[in-house]
MARPAVO-579300 format. One line per field, with one value per residue (C-alpha): residue in three letters; chain; z, x, y. Coordinates in Angstrom, 2 decimals. Layout:
% residues N
code <- (ALA ...)
unit <- (A ...)
pz <- (Z ...)
px <- (X ...)
py <- (Y ...)
This chain:
% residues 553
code <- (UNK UNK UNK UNK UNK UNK UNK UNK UNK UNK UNK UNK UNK UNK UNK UNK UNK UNK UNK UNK UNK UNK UNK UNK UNK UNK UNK UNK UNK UNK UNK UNK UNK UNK UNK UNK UNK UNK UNK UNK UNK UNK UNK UNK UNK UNK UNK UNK UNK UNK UNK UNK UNK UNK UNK UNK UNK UNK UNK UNK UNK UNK UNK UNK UNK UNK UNK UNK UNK UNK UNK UNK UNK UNK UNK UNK UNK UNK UNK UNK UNK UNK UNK UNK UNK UNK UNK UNK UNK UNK UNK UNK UNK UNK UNK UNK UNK UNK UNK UNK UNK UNK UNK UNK UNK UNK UNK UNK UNK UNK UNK UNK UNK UNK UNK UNK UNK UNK UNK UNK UNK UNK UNK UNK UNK UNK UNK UNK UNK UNK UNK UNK UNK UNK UNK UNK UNK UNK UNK UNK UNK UNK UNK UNK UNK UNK UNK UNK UNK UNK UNK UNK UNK UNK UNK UNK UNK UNK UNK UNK UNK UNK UNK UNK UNK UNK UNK UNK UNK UNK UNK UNK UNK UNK UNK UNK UNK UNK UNK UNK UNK UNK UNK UNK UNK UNK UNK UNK UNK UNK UNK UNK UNK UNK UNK UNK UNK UNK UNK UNK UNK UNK UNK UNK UNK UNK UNK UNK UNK UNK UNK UNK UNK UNK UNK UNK UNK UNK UNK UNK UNK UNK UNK UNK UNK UNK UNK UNK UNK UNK UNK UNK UNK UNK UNK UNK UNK UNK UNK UNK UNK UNK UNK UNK UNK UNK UNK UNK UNK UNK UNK UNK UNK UNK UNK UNK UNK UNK UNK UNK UNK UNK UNK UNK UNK UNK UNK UNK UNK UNK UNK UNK UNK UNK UNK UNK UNK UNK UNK UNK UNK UNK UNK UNK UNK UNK UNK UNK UNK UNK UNK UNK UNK UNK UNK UNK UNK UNK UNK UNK UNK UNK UNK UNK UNK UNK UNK UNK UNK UNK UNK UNK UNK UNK UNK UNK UNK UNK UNK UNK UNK UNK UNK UNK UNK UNK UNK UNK UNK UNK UNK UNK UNK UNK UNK UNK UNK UNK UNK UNK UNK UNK UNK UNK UNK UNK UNK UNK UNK UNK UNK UNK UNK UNK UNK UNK UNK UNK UNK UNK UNK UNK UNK UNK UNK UNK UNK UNK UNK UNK UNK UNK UNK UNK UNK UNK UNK UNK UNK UNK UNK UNK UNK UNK UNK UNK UNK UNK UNK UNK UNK UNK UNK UNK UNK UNK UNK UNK UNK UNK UNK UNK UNK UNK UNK UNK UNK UNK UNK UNK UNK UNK UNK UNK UNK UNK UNK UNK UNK UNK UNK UNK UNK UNK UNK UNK UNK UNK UNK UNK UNK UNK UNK UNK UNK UNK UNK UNK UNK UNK UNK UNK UNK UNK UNK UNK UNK UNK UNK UNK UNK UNK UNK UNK UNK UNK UNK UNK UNK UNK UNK UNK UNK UNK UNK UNK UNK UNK UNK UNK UNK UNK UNK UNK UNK UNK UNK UNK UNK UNK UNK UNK UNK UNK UNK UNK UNK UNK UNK UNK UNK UNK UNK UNK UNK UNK UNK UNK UNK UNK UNK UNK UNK UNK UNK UNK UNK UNK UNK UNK UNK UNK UNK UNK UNK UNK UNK UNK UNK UNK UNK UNK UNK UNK UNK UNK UNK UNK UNK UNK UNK UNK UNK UNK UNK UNK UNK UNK UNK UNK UNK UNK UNK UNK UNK UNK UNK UNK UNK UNK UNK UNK UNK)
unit <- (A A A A A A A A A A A A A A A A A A A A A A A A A A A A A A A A A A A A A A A A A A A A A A A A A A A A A A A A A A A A A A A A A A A A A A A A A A A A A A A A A A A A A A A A A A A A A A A A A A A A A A A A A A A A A A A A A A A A A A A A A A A A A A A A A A A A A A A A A A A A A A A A A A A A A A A A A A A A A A A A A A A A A A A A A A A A A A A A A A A A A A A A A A A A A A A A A A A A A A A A A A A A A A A A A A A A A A A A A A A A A A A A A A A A A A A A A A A A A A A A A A A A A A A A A A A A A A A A A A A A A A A A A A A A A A A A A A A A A A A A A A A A A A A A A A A A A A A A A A A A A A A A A A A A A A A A A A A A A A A A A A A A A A A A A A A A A A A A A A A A A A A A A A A A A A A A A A A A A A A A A A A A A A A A A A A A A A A A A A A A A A A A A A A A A A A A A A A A A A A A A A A A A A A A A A A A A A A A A A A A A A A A A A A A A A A A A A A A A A A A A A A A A A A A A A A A A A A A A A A A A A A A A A A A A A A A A A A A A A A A A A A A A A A A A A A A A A A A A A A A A A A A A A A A A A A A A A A A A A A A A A A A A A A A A A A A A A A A A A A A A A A A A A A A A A A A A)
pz <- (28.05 27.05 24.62 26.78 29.30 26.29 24.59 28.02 27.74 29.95 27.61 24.57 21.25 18.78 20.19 17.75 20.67 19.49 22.25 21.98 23.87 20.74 18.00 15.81 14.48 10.83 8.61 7.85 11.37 12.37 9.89 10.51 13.84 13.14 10.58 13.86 15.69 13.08 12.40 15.63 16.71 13.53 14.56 11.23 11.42 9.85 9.70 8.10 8.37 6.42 5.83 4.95 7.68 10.32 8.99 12.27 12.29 15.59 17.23 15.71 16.96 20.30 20.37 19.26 21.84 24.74 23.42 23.49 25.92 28.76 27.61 25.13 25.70 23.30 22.60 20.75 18.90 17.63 16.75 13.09 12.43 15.34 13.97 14.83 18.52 19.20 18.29 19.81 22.70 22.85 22.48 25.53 27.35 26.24 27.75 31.12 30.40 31.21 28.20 28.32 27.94 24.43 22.27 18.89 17.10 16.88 20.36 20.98 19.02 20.28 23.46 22.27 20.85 23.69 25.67 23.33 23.48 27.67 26.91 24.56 26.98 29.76 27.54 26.59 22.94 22.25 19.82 18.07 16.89 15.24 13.89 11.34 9.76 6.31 8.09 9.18 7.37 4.90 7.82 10.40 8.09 6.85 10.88 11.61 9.04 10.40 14.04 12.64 10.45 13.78 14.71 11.95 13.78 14.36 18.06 19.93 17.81 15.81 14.02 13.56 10.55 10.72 8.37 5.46 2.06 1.04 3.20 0.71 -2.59 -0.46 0.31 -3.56 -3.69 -5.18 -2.38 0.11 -1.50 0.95 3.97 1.97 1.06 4.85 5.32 6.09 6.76 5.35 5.57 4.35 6.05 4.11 4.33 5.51 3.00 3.80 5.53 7.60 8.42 9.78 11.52 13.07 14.51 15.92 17.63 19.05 20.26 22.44 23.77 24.85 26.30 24.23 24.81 22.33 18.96 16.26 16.70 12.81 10.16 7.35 5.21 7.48 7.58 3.64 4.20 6.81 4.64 1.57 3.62 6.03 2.73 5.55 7.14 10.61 12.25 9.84 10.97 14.52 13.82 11.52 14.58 16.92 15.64 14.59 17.80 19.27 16.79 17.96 21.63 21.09 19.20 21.15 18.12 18.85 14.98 13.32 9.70 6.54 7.80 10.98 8.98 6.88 9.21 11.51 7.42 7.50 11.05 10.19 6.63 5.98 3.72 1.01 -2.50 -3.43 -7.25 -9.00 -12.15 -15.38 -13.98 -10.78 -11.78 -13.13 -11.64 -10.26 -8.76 -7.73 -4.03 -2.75 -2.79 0.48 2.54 2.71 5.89 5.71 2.67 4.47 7.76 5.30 3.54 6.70 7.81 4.97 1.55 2.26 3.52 -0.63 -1.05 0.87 -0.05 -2.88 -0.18 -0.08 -1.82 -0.63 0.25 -0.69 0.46 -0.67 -3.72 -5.01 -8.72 -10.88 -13.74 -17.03 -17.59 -20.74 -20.68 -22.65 -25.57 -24.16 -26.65 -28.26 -27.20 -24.67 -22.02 -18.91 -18.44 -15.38 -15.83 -17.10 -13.36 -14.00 -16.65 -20.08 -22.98 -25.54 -28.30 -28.94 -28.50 -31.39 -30.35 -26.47 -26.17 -28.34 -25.62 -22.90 -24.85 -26.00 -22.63 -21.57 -23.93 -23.25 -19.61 -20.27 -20.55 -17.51 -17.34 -14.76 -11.84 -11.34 -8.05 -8.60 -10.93 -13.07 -12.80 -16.67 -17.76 -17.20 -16.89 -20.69 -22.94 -24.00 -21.15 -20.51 -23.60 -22.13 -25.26 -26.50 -23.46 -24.03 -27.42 -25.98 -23.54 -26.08 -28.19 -25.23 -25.66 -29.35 -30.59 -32.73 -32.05 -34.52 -35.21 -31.95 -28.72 -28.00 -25.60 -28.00 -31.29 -29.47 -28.30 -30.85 -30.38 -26.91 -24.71 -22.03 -20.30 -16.51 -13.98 -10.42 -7.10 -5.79 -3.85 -4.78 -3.43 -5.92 -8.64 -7.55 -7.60 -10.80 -12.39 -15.58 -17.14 -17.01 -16.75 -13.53 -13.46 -11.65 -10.48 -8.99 -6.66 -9.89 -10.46 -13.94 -14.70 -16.53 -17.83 -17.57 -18.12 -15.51 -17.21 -14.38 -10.47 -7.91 -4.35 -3.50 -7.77 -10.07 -14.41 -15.96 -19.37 -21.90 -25.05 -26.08 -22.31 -20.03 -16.34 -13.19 -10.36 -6.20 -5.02 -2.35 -5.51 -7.27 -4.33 -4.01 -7.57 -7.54 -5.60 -6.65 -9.96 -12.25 -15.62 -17.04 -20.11 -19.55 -21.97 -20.64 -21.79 -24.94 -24.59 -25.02 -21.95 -19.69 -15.60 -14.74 -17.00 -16.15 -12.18 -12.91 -13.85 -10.32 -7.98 -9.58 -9.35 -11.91 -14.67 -15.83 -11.57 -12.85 -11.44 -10.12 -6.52 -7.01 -9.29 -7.13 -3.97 -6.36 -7.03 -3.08 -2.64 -5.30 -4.24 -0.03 -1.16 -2.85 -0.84 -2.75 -1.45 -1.45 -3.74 -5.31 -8.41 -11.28 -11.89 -14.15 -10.76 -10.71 -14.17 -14.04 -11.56 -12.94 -16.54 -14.49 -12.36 -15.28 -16.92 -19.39 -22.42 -21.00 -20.80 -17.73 -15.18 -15.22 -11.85)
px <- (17.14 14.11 14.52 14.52 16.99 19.07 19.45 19.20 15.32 12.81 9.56 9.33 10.15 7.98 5.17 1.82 -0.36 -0.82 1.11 1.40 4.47 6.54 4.95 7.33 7.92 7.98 7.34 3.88 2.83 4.06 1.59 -1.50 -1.45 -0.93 -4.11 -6.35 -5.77 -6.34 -9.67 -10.53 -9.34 -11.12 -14.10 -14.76 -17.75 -15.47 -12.33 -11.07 -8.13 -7.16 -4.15 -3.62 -3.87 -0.93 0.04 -0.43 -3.66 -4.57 -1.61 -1.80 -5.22 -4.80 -1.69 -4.13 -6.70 -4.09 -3.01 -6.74 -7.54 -9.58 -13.08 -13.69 -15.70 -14.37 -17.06 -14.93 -16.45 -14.76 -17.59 -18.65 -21.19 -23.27 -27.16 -27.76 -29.87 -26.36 -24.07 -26.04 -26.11 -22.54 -21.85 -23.96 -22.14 -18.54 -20.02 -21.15 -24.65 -27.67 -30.08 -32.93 -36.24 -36.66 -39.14 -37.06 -34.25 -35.48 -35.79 -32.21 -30.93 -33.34 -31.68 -27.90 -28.85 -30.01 -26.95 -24.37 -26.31 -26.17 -21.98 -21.67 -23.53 -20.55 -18.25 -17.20 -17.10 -17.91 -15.70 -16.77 -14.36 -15.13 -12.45 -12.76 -15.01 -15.21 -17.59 -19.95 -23.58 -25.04 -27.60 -25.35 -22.98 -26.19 -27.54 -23.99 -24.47 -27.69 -26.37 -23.82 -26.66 -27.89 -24.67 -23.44 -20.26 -18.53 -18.39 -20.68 -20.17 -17.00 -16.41 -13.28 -13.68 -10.90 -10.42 -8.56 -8.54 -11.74 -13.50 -11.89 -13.19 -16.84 -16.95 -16.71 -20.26 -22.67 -25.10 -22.55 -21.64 -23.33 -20.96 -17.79 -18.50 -18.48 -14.96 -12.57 -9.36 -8.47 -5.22 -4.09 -0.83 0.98 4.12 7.65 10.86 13.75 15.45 12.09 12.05 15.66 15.06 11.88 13.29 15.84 12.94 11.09 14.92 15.01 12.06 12.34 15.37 18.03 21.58 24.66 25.49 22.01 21.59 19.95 22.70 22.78 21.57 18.94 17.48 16.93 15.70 12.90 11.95 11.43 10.03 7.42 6.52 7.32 3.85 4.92 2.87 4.21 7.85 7.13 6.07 9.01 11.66 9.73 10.34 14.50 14.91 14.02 15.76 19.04 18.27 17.90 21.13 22.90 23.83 24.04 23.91 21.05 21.62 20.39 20.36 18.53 15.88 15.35 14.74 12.32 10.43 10.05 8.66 6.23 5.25 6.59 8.76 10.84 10.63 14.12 15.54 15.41 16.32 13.61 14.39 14.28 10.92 9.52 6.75 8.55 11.42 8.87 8.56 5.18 2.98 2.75 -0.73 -3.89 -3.08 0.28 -0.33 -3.42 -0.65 1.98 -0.63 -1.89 1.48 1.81 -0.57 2.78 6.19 5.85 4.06 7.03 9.31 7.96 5.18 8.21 7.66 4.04 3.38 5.27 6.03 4.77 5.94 6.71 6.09 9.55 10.30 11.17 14.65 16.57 18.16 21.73 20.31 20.32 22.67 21.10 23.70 23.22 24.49 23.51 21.68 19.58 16.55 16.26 16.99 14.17 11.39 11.46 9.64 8.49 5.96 2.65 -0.39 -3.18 -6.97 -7.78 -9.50 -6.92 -4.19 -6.62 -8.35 -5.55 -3.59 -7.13 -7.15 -3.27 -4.35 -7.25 -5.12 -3.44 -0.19 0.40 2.01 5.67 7.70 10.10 12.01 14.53 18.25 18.64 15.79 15.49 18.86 20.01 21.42 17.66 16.45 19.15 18.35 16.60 15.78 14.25 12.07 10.64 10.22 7.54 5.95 5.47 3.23 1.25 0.44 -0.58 2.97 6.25 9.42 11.15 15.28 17.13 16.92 13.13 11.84 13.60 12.28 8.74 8.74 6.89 4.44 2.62 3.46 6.55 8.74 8.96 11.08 11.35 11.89 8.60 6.99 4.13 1.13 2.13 2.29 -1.20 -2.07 -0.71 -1.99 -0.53 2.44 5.81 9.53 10.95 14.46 15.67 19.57 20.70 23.67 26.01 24.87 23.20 20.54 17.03 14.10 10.89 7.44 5.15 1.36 -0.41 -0.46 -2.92 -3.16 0.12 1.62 2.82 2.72 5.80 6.77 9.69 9.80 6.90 7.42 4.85 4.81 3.01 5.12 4.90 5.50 7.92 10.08 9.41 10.87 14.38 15.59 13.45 14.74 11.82 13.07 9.85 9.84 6.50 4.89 1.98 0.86 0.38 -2.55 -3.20 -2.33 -6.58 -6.79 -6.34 -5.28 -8.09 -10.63 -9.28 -9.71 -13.12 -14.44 -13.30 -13.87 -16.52 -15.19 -15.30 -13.23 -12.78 -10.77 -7.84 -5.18 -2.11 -3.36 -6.41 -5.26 -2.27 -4.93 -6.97 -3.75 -3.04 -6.29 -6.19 -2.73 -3.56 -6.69 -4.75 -1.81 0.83 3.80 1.36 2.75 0.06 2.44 0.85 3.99 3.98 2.42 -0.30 -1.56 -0.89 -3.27 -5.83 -6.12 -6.51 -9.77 -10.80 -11.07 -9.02 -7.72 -4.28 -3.95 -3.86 -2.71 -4.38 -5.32)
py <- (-17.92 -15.48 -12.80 -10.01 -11.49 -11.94 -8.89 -7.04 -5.86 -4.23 -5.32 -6.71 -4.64 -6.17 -7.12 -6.71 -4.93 -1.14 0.88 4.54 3.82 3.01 4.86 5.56 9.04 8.59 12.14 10.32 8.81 12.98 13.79 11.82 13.00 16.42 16.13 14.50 17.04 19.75 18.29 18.14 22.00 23.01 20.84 18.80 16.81 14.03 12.67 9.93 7.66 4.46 2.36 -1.24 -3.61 -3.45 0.18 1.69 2.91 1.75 2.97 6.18 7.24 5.69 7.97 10.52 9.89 10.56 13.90 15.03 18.02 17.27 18.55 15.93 13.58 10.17 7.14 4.31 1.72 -0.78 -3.39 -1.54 -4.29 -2.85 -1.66 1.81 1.49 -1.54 1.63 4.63 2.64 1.76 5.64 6.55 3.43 4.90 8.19 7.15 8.66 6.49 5.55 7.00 4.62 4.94 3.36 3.16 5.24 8.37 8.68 7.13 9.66 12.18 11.53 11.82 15.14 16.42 15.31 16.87 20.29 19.86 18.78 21.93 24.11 22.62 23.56 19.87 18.42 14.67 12.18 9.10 6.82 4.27 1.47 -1.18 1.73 -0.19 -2.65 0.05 -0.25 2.30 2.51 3.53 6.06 7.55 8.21 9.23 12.00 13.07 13.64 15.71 17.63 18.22 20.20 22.38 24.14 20.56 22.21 19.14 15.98 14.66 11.62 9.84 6.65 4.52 1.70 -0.38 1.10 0.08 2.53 5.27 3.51 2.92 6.93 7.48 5.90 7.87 7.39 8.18 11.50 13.68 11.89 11.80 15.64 16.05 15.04 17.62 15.71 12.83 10.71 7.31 6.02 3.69 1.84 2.10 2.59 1.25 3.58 4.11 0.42 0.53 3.54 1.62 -1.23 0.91 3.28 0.15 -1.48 1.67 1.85 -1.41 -0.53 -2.09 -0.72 -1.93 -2.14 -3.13 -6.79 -6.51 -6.37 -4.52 -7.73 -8.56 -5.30 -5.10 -8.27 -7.48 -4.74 -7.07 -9.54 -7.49 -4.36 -1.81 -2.76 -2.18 -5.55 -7.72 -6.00 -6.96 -10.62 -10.83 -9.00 -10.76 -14.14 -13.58 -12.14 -15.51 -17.66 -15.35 -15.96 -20.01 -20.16 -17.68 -15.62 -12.22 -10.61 -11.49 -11.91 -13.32 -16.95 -16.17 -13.92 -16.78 -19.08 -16.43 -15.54 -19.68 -20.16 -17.40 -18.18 -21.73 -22.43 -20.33 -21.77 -21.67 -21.75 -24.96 -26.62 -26.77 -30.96 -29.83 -28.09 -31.43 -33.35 -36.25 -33.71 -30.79 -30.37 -31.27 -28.17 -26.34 -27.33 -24.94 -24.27 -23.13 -20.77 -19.16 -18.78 -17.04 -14.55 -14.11 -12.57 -10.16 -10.47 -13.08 -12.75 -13.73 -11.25 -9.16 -10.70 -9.44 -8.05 -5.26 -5.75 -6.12 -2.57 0.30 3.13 6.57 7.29 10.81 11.33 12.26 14.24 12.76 12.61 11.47 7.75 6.82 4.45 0.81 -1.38 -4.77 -6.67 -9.31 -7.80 -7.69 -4.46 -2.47 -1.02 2.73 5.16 7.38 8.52 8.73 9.97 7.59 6.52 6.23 3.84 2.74 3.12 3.45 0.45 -2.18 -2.00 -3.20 -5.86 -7.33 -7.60 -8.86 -11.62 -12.78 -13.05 -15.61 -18.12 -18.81 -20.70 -23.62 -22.66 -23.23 -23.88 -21.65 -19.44 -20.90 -19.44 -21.42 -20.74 -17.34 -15.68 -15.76 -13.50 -12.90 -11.80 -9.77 -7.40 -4.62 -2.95 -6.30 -6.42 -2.72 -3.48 -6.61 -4.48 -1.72 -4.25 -4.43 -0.76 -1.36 0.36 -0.87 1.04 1.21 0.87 1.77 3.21 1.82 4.87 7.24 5.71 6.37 9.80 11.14 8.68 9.63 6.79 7.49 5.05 5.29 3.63 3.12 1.23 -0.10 -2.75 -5.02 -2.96 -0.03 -2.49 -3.72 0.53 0.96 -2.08 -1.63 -4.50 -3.52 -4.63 -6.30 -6.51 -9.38 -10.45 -13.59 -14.06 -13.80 -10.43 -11.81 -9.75 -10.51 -8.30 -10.32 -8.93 -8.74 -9.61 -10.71 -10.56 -12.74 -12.75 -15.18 -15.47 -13.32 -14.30 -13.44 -13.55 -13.66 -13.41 -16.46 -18.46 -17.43 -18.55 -18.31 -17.54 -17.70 -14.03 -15.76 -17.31 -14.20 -12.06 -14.15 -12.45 -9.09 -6.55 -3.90 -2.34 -1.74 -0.19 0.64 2.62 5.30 7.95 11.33 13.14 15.43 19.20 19.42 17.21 19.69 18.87 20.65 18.81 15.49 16.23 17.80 13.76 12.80 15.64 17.07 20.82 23.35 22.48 26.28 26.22 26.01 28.65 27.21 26.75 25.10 22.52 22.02 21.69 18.72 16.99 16.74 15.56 13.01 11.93 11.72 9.56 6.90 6.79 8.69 11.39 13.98 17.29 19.04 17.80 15.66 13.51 10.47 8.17 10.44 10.18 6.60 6.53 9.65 7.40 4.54 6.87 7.11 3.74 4.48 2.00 1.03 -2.31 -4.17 -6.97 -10.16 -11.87)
């Protein structure tokens, strides 16, 4: 029996084909198209929206496009390697209008002028969209800024850029200033929480028309959001799959076992906990085939990479407010990670903390199949304050007796905790704490040094190992504890912004600043607040190529 005769369906819920149909109204998929269509009513020349692959981009602006009122004209392109006459040409297809003879370029565009001043004079506008933007030429951006030098108001040309996150760090070129000061509205979509991803399979269940009690369980859901990162395509193919492992078996709840299984069909095989003999070379399972680890990180950066891949892409993250932390006790017990932010100690010379986690890093540990439950679960690593102590060094500091983020505070570094997933530990880029728990509950603080495409180098206290995310992801549940060091009282917000932005430094009344925070936080992905929280100067030191050290490859 098929999946949809099954579970009773009209179409299929996760299928990876954009479809405004089930676009699912998260606060930030509300927001991005909110944002198109204020660009477009206020007729920016440019707008811009990115978001990891499978984050709903295409979706969104498809969605977009049907909500558009009848006198715009839309020209999509969705080849960006086009040369300009390939795309000016594929604009004047998308338009119905018949090229002109044209000897070169400049009479091409010539041409398109002259038809958006006959649109404008009709009272019709004209949209470009153009996915897979990040692929697009210097050529072509720079002759897309031209034809919209050609039409100050924004009233007869608009531009939509759509593309992965690289198209943001390409606009910050300096000869792509003069575009990138030409975009009004900007927004990054990132990925699902937890709750979000719950609430998503849900949506797309409905829509499908699915009537009856969630065939996910509780389990399984935490599971596909740890496996997929909250990117919605990889929570399709992951759905997708367990829904059809349910329908072969006739199981009607899908839970851990089936989700498993689906993660396996879709990214091969879990590496599962194993011995230190287990872990030997006659014992060790054969390693997976080329193939099958280009098919897994082709699913998600890895369902490893979710499973620590959710850990592969977080969610936005709103910055938090340092709060104090009960002192952690040296005895081996176990012990979770601080709950929120802390202040703590201070750092040596900018550059020491950098080149020394620069020069651990060089050498790179062999890879291991797995994470030990012996080796690592041990009274040792269960001594949080211990494991602060190591990552302070890291920083260049030395708490001293006691509570280690209280024996610092007078220092300049602070201690911060959260939840995360693996693309804001790729954001922040900075070594920190995981706390990991087997299915004891036995808990272990290991240092995360290092982090590559599909492996993760952890550390405690002199053993050093090199990790698959998918092992990794078994025992780490997304609880990261990191140092930063907020800046002098000299180092002003304003200043700070000023060497990114590029606006007056002296701008610094309450609104303003709060409007340059916003804008630094949509561009990267965070909870946007106009508040400089501890993620935010994480990230502004990190703008600014600062001396913190960081994570090895």
């Amino acid at each position: 029996m098929n999946v949809e005769s099954f579970f009773g369906l009209a179409r299929e819920p996760f299928s990876i084909a954009p479809d405004p149909r089930f676009l699912f109204p998260s606060e930030q998929h509300r927001e991005a198209l909110e944002l198109l269509n204020y660009g477009l009513a206020r007729g920016a020349s440019f707008v811009l929206l990115t978001g990891e692959i499978g984050a709903g981009k295409t979706t969104v602006w498809r969605t977009f496009l049907e909500q558009l009122p009848s006198n715009v004209d839309v020209a999509s392109v969705v080849n960006p390697r086009l040369g300009v006459d390939a795309l000016i040409a594929r604009v004047f297809e998308d338009l119905r209008v018949e090229l002109p003879p044209a000897d070169g370029p400049v009479d091409m565009i010539d041409a398109l002028h002259g038809h958006l001043l006959l649109a404008h004079a009709q009272g019709r506008r004209t949209l470009i969209v153009i996915d897979e933007a990040q692929a697009l030429s210097h050529e072509v951006l720079e002759q897309l800024r031209l034809l919209t030098n050609l039409d100050s108001s924004g009233r007869k040309l608009q531009v939509l850029l759509i593309g992965q996150p690289e198209l943001r760090e390409m606009l910050t070129r300096p000869d792509l200033e003069p575009l990138a000061q030409r975009i009004v509205v900007r927004f990054h979509l990132g990925a699902l929480s937890e709750t979000q991803t719950a609430a998503y399979i849900e949506h797309r269940l409905a829509v499908a028309g699915y009537e009856g009690t969630m065939p996910f369980d509780g389990e399984s859901l935490g599971l596909v959001q740890r496996f997929s990162g909250g990117v919605p395509r990889r929570i399709n193919v992951l759905c997708d799959r367990a829904l059809a492992v349910a329908a072969q078996t006739g199981t009607r709840r899908i839970g851990r076992e089936i989700l498993e299984r689906a993660a396996h069909d879709v990214a091969g095989p879990p590496v599962l906990p194993a011995s230190r003999a287990a872990s030997s070379p006659a014992a060790a399972p054969a390693p997976a085939p080329a193939g099958g680890t280009a098919t897994m990180w082709a699913f998600g950066a890895g369902v490893a990479a979710a499973l620590a891949g959710g850990l592969l892409l977080a969610p936005a993250w709103r910055d938090t407010a340092p709060v104090a932390r009960p002192a952690v006790a040296a005895a081996p017990a176990p012990a979770s990670a601080p709950a929120a932010p802390v202040a703590v100690a201070a750092a040596s010379e900018a550059s020491a903390p950098e080149a020394a986690a620069s020069a651990e890093a060089a050498a790179e540990p062999p890879l291991a199949a797995a994470i030990s439950a012996e080796a690592w679960f041990t009274p040792l690593a269960a001594d949080e304050a211990l494991a602060w102590r190591a990552l302070a060094r890291l920083w260049g500091a030395a708490p001293a007796a006691g509570e280690p983020c209280a024996a610092l505070a007078a220092s300049g570094l602070s201690c911060w905790s959260g939840r995360v997933g693996l693309a804001t530990l790729r954001q922040l880029d900075r070594p920190g704490l995981l706390r990991l728990v087997d299915e004891r509950g036995r808990s272990a603080q290991v240092m995360l040094v290092g982090l590559g495409e599909d492996t993760a180098t952890l550390q405690l206290g002199e053993q050093r190992e090199r990790v698959p995310l998918l092992a990794l992801a078994r025992w780490w549940r997304g609880d990261f504890a990191t140092l930063w060091k907020p800046p002098a009282a000299t180092d002003t917000l304003a200043r700070r912004l000023h060497a990114l932005d590029g606006e007056a430094a002296e701008d610094s009344d309450a609104a303003s600043i709060a409007r340059r925070v916003s804008n630094f936080q949509r561009a990267r992905g965070l909870t946007v607040d106009g508040i400089a929280g501890p993620q935010t100067q994480m990230l502004l030191a990190r703008a600014e190529r600062g001396g913190e050290p960081r994570l090895g490859d």
